[in-house]
C-alpha positions in Angstrom: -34.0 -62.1 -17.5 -36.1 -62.4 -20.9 -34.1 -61.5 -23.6 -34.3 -61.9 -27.5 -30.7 -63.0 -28.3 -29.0 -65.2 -24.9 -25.5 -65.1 -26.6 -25.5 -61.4 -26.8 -26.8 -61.1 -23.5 -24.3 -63.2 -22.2 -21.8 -60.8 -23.1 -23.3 -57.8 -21.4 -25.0 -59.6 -17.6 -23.6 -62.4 -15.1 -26.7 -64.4 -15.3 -26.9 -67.8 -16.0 -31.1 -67.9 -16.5 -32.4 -66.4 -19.6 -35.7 -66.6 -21.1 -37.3 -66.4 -24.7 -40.8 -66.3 -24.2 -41.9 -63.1 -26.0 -44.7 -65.2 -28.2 -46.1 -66.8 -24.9 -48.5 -64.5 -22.7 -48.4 -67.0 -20.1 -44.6 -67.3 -19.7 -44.1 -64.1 -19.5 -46.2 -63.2 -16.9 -45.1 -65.9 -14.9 -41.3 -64.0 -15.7 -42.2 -61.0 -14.6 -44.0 -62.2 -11.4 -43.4 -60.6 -8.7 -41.5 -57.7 -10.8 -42.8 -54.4 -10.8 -40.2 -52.8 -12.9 -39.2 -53.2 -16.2 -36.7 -52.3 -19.1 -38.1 -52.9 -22.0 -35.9 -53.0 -25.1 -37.9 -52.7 -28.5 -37.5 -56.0 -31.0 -36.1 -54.7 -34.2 -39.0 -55.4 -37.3 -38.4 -58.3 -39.4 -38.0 -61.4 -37.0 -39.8 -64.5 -36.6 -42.8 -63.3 -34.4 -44.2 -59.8 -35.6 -42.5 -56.6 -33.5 -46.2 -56.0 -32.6 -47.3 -59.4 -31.3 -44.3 -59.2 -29.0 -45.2 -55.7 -27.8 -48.1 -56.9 -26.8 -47.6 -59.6 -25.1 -44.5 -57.7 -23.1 -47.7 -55.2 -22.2 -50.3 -58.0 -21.2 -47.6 -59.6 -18.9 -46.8 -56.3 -17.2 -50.4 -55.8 -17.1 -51.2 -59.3 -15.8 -48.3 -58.3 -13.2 -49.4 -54.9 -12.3 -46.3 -53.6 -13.3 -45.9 -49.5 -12.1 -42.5 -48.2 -13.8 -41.3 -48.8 -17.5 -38.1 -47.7 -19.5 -38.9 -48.2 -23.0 -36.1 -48.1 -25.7 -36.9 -48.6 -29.6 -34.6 -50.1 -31.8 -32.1 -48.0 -33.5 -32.8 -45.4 -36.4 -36.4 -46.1 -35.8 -37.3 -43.2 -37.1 -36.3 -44.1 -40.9 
């Protein structure tokens, strides 16, 4: 599981593997491999590596992955 915050995570999933790799194209492809489905939760503006960067390289690994189904959330109140 790739996840931005492992603590919180670890509060809501039984899964002892997490992953922070959303500033590495590489790592995340090779975490998605052999997925072909994804929820993708939006990163909240304002952290270390730029919302956008991490978009992107979420969308290159499901690319690299050929990835067919997406759920996309965005952060909360993103429309203010």
């Amino acid at each position: 599981m790739i996840v931005r915050n492992e603590n919180k995570a670890k509060n809501y999933f039984s899964i002892s593997k997490f992953g922070r790799h959303r500033d590495d194209v590489n790592k995340l492809t090779t975490a998605l491999r052999n997925d072909d489905r994804l929820l993708f939760i939006s990163s909240q503006p304002g952290g270390e590596i730029e919302r956008l960067e991490q978009h992107r390289n979420v969308v290159q690994a499901m690319m690299n992955n050929n990835v067919i189904f997406v759920v996309y959330t965005s952060f909360p109140k993103a429309n203010k």
